[in-house]
VOBA-1610 file (N, C-alpha, C; in pm, whole numbers, padded with zeros to 5 digits, always signed):
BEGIN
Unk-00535+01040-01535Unk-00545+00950-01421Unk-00691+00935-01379Unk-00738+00831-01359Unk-00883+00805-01268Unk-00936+00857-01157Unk-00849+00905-01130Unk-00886+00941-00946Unk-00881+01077-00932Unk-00969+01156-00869Unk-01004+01277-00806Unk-00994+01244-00680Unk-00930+01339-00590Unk-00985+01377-00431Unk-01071+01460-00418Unk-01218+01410-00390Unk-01328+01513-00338Unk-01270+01559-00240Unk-01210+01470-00103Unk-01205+01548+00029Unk-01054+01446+00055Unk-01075+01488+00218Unk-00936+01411+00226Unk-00990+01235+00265Unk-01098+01187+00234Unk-01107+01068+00297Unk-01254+01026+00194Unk-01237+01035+00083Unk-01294+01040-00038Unk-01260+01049-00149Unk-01234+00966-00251Unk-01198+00970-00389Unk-01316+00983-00535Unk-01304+01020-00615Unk-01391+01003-00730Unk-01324+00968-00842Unk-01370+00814-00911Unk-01336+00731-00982Unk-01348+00766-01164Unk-01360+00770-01257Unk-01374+00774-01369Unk-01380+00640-01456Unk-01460+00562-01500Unk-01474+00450-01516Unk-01490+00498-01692Unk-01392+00432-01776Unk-01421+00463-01926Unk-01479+00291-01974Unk-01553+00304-02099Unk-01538+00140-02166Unk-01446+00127-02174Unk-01422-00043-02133Unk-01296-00098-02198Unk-01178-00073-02136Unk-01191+00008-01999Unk-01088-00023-01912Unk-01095-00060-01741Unk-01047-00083-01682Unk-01083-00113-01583Unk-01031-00096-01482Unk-01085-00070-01320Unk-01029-00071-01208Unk-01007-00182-01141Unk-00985-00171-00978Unk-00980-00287-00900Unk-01006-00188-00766Unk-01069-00229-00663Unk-01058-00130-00602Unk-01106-00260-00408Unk-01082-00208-00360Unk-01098-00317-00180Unk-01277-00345-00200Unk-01329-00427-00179Unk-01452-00463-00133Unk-01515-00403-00036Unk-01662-00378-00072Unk-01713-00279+00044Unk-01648-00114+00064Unk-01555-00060-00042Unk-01525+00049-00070Unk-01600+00161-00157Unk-01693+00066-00206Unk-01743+00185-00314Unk-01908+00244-00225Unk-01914+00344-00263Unk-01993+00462-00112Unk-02108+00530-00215Unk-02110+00533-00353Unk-02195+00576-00436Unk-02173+00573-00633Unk-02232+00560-00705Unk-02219+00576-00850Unk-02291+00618-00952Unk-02279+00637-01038Unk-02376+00721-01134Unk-02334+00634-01264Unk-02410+00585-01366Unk-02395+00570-01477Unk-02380+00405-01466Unk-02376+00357-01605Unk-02352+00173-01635Unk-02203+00107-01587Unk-02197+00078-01395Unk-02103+00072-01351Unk-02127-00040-01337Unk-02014-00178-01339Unk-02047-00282-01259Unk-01925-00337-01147Unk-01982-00408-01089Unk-01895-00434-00977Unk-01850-00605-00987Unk-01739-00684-01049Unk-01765-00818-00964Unk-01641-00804-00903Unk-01709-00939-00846Unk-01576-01004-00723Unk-01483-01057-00795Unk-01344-01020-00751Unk-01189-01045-00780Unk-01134-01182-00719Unk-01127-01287-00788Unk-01098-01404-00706Unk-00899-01423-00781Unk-00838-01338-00842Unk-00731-01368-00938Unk-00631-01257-00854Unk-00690-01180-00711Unk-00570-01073-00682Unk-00496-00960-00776Unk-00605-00915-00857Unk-00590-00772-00958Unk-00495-00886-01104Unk-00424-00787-01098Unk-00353-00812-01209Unk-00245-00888-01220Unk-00197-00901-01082Unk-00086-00993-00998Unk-00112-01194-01042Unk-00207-01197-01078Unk-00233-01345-01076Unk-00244-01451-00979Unk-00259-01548-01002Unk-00314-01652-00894Unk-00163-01660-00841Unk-00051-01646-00845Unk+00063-01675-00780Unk+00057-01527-00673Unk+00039-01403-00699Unk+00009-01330-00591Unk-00072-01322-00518Unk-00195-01393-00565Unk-00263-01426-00421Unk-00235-01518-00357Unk-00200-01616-00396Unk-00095-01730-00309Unk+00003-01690-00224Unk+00014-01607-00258Unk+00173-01498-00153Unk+00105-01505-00031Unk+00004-01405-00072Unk-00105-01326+00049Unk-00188-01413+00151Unk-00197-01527+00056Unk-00291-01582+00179Unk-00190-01671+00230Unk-00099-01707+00191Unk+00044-01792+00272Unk+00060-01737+00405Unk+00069-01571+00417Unk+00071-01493+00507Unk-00032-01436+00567Unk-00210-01530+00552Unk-00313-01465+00585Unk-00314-01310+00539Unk-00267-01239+00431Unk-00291-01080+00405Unk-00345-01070+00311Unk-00447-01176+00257Unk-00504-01144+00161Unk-00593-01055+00161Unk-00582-00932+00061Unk-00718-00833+00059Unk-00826-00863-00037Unk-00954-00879+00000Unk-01066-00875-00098Unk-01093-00791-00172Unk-01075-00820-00324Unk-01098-00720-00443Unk-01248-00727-00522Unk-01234-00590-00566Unk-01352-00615-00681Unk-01334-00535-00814Unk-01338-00580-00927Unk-01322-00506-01063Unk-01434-00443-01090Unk-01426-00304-01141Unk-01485-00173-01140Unk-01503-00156-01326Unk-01627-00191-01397Unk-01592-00183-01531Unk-01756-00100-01583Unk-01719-00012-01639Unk-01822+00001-01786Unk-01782+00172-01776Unk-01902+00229-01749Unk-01922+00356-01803Unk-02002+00461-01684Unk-01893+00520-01627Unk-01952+00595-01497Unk-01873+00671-01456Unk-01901+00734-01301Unk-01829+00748-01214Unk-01865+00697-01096Unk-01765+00674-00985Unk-01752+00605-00857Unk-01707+00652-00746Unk-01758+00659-00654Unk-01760+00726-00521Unk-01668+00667-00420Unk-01507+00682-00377Unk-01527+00544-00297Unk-01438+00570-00195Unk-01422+00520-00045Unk-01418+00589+00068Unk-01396+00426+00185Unk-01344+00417+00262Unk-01356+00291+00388Unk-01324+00377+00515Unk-01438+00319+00553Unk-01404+00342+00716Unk-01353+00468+00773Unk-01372+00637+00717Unk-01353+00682+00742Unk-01196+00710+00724Unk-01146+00646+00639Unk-00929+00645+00679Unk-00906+00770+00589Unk-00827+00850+00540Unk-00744+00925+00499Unk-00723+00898+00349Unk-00760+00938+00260Unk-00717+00878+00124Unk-00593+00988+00057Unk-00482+00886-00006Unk-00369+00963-00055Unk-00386+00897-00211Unk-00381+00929-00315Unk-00348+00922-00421Unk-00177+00924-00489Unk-00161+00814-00517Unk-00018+00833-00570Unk-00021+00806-00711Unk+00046+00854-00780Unk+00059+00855-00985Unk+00225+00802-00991Unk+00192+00718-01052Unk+00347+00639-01086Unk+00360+00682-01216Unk+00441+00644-01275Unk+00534+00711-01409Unk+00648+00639-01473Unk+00618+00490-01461Unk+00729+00373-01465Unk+00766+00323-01355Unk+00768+00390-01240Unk+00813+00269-01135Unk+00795+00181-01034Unk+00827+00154-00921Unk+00705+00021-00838Unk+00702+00127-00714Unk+00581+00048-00691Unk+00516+00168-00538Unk+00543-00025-00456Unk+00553+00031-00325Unk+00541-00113-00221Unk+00485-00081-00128Unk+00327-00130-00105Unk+00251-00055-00031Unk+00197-00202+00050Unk+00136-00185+00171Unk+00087-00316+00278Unk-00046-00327+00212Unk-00109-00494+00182Unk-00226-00464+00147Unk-00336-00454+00167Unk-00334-00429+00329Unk-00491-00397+00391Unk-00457-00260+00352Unk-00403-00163+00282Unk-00411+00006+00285Unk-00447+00035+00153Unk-00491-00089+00087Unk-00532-00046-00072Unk-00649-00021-00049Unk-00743+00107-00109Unk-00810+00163-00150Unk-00876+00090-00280Unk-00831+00157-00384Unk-00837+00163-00523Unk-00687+00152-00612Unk-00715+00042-00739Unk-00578+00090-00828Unk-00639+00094-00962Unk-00562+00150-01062Unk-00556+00196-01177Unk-00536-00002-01244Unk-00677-00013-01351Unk-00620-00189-01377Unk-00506-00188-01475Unk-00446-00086-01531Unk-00310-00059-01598Unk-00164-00129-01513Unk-00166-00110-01452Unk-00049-00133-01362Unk-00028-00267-01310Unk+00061-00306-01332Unk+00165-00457-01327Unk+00127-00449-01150Unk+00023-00583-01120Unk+00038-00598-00937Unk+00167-00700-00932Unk+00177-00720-00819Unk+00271-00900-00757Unk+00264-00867-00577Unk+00343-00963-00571Unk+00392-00975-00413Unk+00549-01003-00395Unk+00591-00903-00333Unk+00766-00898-00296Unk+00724-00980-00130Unk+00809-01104-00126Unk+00812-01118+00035Unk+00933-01038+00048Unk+00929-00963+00177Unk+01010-00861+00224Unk+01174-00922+00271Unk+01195-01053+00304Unk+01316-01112+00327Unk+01398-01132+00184Unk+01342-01122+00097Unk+01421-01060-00041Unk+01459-00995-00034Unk+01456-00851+00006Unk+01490-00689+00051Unk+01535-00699+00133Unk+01505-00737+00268Unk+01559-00683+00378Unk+01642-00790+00438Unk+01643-00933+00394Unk+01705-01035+00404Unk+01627-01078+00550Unk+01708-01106+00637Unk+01645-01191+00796Unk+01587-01055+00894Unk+01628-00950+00849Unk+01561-00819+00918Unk+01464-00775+00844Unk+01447-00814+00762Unk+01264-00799+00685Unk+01207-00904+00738Unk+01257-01011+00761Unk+01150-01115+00871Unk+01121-01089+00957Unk+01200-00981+01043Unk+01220-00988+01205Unk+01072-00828+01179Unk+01080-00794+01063Unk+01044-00649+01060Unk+00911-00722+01099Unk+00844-00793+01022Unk+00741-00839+00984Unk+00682-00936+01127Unk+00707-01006+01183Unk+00733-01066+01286Unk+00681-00957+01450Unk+00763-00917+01453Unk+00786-00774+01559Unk+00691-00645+01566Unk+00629-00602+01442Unk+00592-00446+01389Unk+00429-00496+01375Unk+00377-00638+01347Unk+00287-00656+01265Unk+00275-00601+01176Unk+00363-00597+01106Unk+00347-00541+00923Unk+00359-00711+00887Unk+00280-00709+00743Unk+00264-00820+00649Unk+00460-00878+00619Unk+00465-00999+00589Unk+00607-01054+00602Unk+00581-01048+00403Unk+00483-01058+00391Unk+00468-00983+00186Unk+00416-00860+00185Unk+00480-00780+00073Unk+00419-00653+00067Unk+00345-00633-00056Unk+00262-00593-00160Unk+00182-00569-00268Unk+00326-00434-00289Unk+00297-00511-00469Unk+00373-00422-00560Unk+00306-00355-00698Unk+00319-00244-00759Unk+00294-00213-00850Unk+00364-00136-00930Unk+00365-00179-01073Unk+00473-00123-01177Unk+00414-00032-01275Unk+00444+00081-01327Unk+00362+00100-01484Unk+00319+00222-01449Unk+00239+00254-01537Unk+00167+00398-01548Unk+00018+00396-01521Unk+00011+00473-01389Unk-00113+00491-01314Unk-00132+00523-01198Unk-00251+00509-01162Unk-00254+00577-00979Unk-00288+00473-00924Unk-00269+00477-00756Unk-00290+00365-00665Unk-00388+00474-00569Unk-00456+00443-00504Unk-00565+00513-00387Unk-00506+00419-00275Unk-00448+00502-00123Unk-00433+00451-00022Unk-00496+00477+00084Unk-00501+00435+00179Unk-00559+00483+00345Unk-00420+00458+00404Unk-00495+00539+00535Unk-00430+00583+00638Unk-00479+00671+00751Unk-00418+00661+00846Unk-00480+00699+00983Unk-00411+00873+00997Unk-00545+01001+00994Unk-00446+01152+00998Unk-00415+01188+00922Unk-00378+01122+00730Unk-00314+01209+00658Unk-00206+01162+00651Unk-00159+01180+00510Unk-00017+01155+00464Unk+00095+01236+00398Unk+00232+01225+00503Unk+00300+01342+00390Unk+00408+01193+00300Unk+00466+01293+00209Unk+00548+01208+00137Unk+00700+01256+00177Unk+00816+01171+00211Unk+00952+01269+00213Unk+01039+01171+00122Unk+01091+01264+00076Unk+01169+01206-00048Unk+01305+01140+00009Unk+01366+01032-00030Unk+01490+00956+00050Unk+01646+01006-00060Unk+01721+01065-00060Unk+01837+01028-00108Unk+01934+00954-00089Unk+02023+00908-00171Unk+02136+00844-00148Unk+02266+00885-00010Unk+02265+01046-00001Unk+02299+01060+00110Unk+02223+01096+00221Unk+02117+01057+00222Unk+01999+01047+00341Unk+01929+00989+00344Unk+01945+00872+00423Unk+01864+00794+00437Unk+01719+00819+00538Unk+01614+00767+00550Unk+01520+00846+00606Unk+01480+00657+00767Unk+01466+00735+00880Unk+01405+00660+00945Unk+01283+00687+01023Unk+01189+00570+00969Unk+01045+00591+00971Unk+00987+00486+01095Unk+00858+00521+01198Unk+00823+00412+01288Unk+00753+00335+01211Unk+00810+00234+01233Unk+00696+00076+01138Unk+00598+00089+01152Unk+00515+00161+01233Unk+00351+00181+01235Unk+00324+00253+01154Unk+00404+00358+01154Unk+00346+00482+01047Unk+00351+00466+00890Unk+00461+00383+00882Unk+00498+00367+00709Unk+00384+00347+00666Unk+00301+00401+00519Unk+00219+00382+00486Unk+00269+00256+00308Unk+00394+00338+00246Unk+00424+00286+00111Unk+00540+00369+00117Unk+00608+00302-00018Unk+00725+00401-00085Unk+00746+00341-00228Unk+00845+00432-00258Unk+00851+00397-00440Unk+00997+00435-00444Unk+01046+00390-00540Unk+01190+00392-00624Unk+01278+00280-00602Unk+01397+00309-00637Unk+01570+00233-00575Unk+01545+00237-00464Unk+01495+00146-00336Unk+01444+00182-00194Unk+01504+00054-00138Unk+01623+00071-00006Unk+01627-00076+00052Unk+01611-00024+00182Unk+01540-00145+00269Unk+01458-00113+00377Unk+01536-00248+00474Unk+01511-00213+00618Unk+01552-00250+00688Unk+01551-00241+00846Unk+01518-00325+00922Unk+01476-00297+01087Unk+01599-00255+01138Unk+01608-00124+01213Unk+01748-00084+01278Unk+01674-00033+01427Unk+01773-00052+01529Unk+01708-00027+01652Unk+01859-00034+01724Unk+01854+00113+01846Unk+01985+00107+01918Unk+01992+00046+02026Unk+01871-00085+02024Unk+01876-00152+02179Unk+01925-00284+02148Unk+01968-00393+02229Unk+01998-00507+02195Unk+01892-00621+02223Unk+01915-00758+02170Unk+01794-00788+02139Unk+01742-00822+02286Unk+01807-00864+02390Unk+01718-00876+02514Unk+01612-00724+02545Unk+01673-00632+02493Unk+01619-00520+02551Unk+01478-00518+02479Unk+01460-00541+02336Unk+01350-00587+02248Unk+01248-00688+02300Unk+01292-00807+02355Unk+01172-00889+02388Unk+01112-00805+02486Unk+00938-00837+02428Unk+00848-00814+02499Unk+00781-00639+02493Unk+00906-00589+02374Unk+00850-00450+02362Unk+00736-00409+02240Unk+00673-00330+02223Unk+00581-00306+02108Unk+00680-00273+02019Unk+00646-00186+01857Unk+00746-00133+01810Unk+00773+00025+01861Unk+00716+00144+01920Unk+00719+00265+01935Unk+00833+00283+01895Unk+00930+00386+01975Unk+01077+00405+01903Unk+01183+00315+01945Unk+01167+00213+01996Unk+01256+00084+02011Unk+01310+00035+01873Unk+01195+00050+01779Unk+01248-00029+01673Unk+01233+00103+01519Unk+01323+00123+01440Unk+01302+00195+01337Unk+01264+00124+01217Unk+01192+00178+01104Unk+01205+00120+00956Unk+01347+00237+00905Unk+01436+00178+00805Unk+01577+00254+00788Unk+01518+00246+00612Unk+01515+00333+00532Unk+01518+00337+00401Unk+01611+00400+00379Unk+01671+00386+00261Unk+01803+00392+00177Unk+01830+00424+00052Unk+01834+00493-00089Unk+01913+00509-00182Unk+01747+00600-00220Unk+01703+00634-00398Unk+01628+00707-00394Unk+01457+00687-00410Unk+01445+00727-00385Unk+01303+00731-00398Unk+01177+00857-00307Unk+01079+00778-00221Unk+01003+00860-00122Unk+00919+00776-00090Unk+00918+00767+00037Unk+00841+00734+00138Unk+00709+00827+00169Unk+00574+00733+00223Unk+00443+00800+00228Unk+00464+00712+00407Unk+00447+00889+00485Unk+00404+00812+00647Unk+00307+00920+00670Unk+00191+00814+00778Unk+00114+00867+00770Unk+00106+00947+00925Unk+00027+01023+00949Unk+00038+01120+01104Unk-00028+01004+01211Unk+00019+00909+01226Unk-00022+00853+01333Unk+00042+00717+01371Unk+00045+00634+01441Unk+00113+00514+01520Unk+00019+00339+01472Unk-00117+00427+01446Unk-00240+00325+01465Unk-00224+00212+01328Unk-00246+00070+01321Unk-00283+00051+01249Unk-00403+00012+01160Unk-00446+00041+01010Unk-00550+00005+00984Unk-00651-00105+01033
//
């Protein structure tokens, strides 16, 4: 895998010939060796139809491809960096929290009313979370932020896990998601999300939340 954690809010990159990263703009903090940097106008590996997602929904994140022969230093704003290693399957992460990804890995954009049907709209709408989420398939690592640190809890089929929409950072597997809340909807207008409103995940996989409310 590419990615080292120096610290908890710091990564170190491994740049070989002939393969390549992608990593947020204005992320990279130091380098050593024949590294280059350009600007990503194609949204990683996802193609011009996933950045079309993103900016439909204003969430487009600014990329840059990471290529030659080095290593790379790379860090934003002080946030929390979590490293996740996939192994065949899709991570669904928001895409102002990308860091860095592995250029191996299949990107796209899931709009979330596919999944969650009219309560992935309402999620998106209500929570300020993105109404598209960034996807990735395949074998490799993704670099995330986050506010405090991140744990991971694993979801089963007979446990479903409920998370505050602020905190969700990503998740991976068989995962269906969904806004659940025990108030009715008059009681909702006009509220933030705190514990009024839950994220509900479902069947298997694991969820990444991070120790705090804030968003990026």
């Amino acid at each position: 895998m590419p990615f080292r954690e120096v610290n908890s809010k710091m990564i170190e990159a491994t740049v070989l010939p002939g393969q390549r990263l992608f990593s947020q703009r204005g992320a990279m903090l130091a380098y050593k060796g024949e590294v280059s940097f350009t600007p990503n106008v194609q949204g990683g590996q996802g193609g011009i139809m996933s950045m079309i997602g993103r900016r439909v929904a204003n969430e487009a994140t600014p990329l840059m491809t990471v290529e030659g022969s080095g290593t790379v230093f790379f860090g934003h704003g002080g946030h929390h960096i979590q490293v996740i290693n996939l192994a065949g399957d899709t991570l669904y992460v928001e895409a102002d929290r990308l860091l860095a990804f592995d250029g191996t890995l299949q990107q796209g954009t899931m709009f979330l009313g596919s999944q969650g049907g009219v309560m992935g709209m309402v999620r998106g709408q209500v929570t300020g979370q993105g109404l598209f989420t960034t996807t990735f398939k395949g074998h490799g690592a993704v670099a995330v932020m986050a506010h405090g640190g991140v744990i991971e809890v694993p979801i089963s089929p007979q446990r479903p896990i409920h998370v505050d929409p602020q905190a969700y950072v990503a998740h991976h597997g068989d995962v269906r998601n969904k806004l659940s809340t025990a108030l009715g909807w008059r009681d909702m207008v006009g509220r933030g999300s705190g514990e009024a409103f839950q994220l509900e995940l479902s069947g298997s996989g694991a969820v990444y939340v991070q120790a705090s409310e804030e968003k990026l």
